[in-house]
N, C-alpha and C positions, 0 to 999 in steps of 0.2 A: 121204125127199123124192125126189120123180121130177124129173130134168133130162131136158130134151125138145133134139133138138138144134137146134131155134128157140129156146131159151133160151140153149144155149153161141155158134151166131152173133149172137146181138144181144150175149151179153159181149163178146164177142170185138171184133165193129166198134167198140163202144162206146169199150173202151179202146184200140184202133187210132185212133180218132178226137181221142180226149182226149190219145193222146201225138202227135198229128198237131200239134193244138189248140196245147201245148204248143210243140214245136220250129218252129212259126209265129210264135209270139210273140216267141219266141227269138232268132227272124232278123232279125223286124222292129224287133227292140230293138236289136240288133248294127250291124244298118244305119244307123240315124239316127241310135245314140251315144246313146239316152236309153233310160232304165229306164221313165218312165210315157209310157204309150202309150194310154191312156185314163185316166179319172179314176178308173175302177173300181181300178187299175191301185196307186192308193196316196191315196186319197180325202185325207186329211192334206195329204201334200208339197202333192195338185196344186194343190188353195187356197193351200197359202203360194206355190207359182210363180208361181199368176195373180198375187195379191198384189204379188209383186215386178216379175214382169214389167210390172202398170200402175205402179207406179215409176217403173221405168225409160224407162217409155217417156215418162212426165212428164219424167225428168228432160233426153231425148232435145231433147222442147220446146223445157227449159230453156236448154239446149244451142245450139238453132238458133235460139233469140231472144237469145241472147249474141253469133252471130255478128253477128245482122241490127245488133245493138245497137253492134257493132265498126265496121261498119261506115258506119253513119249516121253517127257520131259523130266517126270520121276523115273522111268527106267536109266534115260541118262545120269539123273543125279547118282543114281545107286551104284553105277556104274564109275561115275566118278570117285565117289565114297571110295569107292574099292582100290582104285589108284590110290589115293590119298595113304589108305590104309598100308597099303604097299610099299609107298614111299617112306612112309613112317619107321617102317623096319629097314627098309635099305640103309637109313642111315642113321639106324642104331645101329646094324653091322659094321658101316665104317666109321664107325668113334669107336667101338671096339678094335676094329681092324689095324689103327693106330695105337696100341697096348704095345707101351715096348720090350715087352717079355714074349710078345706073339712069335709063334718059328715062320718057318716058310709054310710048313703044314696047316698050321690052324688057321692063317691067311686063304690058304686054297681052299679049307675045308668052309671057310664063307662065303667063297666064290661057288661053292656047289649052291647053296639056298639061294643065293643072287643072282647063279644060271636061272633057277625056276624062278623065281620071282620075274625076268626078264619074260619066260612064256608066260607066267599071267597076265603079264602086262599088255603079249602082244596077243593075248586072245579077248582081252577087253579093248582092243582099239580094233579089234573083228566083229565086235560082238555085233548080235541082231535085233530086231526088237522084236523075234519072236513070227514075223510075219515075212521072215524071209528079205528083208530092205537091213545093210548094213546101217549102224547109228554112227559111226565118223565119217561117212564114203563123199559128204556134201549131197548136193543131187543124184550122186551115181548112186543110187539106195544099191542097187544090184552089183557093184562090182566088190570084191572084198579092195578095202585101201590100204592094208600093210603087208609086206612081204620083207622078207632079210631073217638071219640067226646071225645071233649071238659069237660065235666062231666065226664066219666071214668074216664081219664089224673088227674082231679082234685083230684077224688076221691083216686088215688094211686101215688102220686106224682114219685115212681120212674118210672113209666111203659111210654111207647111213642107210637106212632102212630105206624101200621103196615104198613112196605113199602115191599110189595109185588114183585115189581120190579128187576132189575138186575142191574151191573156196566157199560155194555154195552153201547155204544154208535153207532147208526148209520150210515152208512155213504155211501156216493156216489162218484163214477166214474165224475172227471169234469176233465180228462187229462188221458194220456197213465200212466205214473208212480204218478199221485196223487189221493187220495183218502180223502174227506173234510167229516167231523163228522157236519151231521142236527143234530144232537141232542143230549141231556144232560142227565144223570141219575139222575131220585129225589133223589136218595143217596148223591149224590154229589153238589143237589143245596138245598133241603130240612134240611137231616136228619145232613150229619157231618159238621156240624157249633161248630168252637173251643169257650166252654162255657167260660164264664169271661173275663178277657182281652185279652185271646187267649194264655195265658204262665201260669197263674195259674187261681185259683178259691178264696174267703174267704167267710166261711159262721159264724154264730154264733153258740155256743151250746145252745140245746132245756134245759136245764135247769139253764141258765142265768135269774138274776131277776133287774140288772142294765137296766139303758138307753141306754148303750153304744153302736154305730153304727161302722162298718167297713165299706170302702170301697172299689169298687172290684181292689184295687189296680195298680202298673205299673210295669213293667220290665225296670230297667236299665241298665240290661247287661244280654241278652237273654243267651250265655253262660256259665256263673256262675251258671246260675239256674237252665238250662239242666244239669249242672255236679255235682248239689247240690244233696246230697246222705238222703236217709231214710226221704223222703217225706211219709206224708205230715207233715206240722211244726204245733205246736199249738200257740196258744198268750194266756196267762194267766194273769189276775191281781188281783194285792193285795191292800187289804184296810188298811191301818192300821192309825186310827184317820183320819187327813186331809190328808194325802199323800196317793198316788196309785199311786204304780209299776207295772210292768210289766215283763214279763219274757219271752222268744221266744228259747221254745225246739223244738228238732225234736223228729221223732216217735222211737229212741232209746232213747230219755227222759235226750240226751246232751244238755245242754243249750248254746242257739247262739247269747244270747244279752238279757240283762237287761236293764233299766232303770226307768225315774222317768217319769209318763203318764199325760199328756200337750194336754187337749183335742184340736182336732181340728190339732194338731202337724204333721208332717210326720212322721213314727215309718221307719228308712235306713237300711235296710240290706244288707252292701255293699258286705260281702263275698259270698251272696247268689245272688245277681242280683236285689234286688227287694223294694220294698216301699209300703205303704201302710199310710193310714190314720183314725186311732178310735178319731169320737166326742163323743160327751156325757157324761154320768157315767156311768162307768163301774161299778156293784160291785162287792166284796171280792168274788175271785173264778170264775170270771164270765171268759168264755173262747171262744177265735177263732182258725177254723181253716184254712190254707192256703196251697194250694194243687194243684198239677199240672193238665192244662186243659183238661180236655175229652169234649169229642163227647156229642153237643146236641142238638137235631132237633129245628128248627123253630116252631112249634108246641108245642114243650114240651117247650119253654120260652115262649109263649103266653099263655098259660094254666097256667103256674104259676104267670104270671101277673095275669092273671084274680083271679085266686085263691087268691093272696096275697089284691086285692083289696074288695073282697065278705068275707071278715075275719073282725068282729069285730072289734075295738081296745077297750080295759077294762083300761088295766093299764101300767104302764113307760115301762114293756118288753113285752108287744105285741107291744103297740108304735115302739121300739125300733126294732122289728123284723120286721113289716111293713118296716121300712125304708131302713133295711139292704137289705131285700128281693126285695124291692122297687128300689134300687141300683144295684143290682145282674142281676133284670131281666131287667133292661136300658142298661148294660154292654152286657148283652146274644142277644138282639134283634139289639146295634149295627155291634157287628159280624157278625149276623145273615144277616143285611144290606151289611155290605161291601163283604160278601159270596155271596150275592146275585149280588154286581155293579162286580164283581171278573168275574161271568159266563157270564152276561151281555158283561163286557171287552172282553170275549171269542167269545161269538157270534157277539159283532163288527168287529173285527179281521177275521172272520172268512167270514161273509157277504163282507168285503173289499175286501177278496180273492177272491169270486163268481166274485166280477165286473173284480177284474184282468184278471181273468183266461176268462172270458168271451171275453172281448175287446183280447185277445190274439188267441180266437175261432175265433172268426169273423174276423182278419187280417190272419190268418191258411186258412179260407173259402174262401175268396178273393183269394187266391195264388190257392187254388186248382179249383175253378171255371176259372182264366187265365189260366192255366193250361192246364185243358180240352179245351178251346175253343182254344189253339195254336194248340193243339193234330189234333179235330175232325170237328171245325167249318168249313166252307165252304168257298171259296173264289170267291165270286159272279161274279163277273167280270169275271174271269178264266172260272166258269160255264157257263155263258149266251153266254160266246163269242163260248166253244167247242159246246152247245146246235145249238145255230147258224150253225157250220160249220156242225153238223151231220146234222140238217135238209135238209141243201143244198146236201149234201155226197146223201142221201134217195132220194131226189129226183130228182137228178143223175141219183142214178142206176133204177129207177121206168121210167124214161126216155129212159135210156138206154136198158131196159128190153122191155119198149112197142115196139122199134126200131126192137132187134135182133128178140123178138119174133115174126116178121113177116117175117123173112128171110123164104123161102120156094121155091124149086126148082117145086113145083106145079104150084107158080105162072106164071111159063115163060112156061109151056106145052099148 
């Protein structure tokens, strides 16, 4: 076989080139700390990398809609707090406001602090989280959800606040299959608060001229009263000389207990579930009635405090309606309260999960960062020592290359 010395220079570059080839890869592997450097590089690992890497990088996501989710949700709390807060004094004002030495004046003069307490109220069921999206609105981030004052309300005691908003609740991606609710609908933290004790209502009739006071009574057996037929009941009584009765129909006008009226007494309705208490004087005719609880905003019991406070008293049945209504609206506002620690409850629950779910991201990220680096890291030693031997291979052949390339049968003519 003839070698021509165009055949020994093209070996020569050849493997000059390929140990070039070689100690380049070398370095650039050394440099960035990673063994694949293209996909050619380890076709296997680099799919499982990509693999993990879109992972992780879901679970990165995961991660910054757990903050976001942190964070929504303590702005709500704080915002709740603040109601709470608020509540707390409303209704030290009316246990004061029942002091029966109070005039007509220092009554109004509590309906001033409970007018404003009323706008704090409705500018925390406005509030935003700061980015412009209302926090009660449901879905409608963008629309504000309450509108109404305080004097309209008064003025037409059935009418309430306008919630604009929706039942929707928000919610974020913090896991493959879980999805955690930022946030509350004002319907749900505002508007349906169960009025009275949360199982019925008792109010007085507008043409009572007794003293007689009700109270928003109890349930002793929430069953009975759910299955009590042809609500709502009335309470009647009778004068007749020194004795006053009583009498407890329903609205088909069947009577469900009589007796003899013992102010200050418990009145038991044990087949209906329920109890109640009339102090005062009642007089001849004078009538309650008791009725199962509906829906009534936190607003619409603050409006009617205030209302019931900015009301004269004249004579024994405005007195005596003051205090009923004075009773009625202490019963609505603590509803109102425990609806409020109810959502609260919810949002703690709810933020507890954010830290679970978090510490469970962060041991998930852990695994997928070992992971990758068994995959793609580099094993330095392994590299310095093949870097080594290519450099010696290189200059080798660079050695061997100056040698043959002088071979030359010119030289010996």
């Amino acid at each position: 076989m003839r070698i021509s010395t165009a055949m020994i220079f093209n070996s020569s570059v050849s493997s000059m080139n390929e140990q070039t080839a070689a100690q380049l890869k070398l370095t650039q592997q050394i440099s960035s700390g990673q063994r694949i450097i293209t996909p050619a590089d380890d076709p296997v690992a680099a799919t499982q990398v990509l693999q993990v890497q879109q992972a992780r990088d879901i679970n990165s996501q995961y991660a910054t809609n757990l903050s976001n989710a942190k964070s929504a949700l303590g702005l709500e709390d704080a915002q709740l707090s603040s109601v709470t807060d608020i509540l707390t004094r409303i209704k030290e004002l009316s246990v004061q406001a029942g002091n029966s030495t109070y005039s007509d004046a220092n009554r109004a003069s509590l309906a001033v602090e409970l007018r404003a307490d009323f706008g704090q109220l409705m500018n925390i069921a406005n509030a935003t989280d700061g980015g412009g999206q209302y926090l009660f609105s449901g879905y409608k981030g963008s629309t504000q959800p309450f509108s109404g004052t305080v004097d309209s309300m008064i003025a037409s005691p059935s009418s309430e606040v306008t919630y604009l908003g929706d039942d929707g609740q928000r919610t974020l991606a913090v896991a493959a299959s879980s999805q955690l609710a930022v946030s509350d609908a004002g319907s749900n933290v505002f508007m349906r608060v169960p009025a009275g004790n949360g199982y019925f209502t008792t109010d007085y009739a507008g043409t009572n001229t007794g003293s007689g006071v009700i109270d928003p009574g109890t349930v002793t057996d929430p069953a009975a009263w759910a299955a009590t037929a042809n609500k709502p009941l009335t309470l009647t009584f009778s004068v007749v000389g020194a004795t006053t009765t009583y009498t407890v129909t329903d609205s088909a006008s069947t009577t469900l207990a009589t007796g003899s009226y013992v102010g200050g007494q418990v009145i038991n309705l044990a087949t209906q579930g329920i109890s109640f208490t009339v102090s005062g004087a009642p007089a001849d005719g004078d009538s309650f009635s008791i009725q199962a609880s509906s829906s009534k905003s936190l607003f619409r019991s603050l409006a009617d405090l205030i209302g019931t406070l900015e009301t004269p008293l004249t004579d024994d049945a405005t007195k005596a309606k003051f205090r009923t209504d004075l009773s009625s609206a202490q019963a609505d506002l603590s509803q109102a309260t425990d609806n409020i620690l109810r959502v609260r409850t919810a949002v703690g629950s709810r933020l507890s999960e954010v830290d679970s779910v978090t510490s469970l991201n962060g041991d998930l990220d852990l695994q997928y960062a070992q992971t990758l680096s068994s995959l793609r890291d580099l094993d330095y030693t392994k590299a310095i020592s093949d870097l080594t031997q290519s450099q010696t291979n290189l200059e080798a052949a660079q050695k061997s290359f100056a040698v043959v390339s002088q071979l030359s049968l010119f030289k010996y003519i």
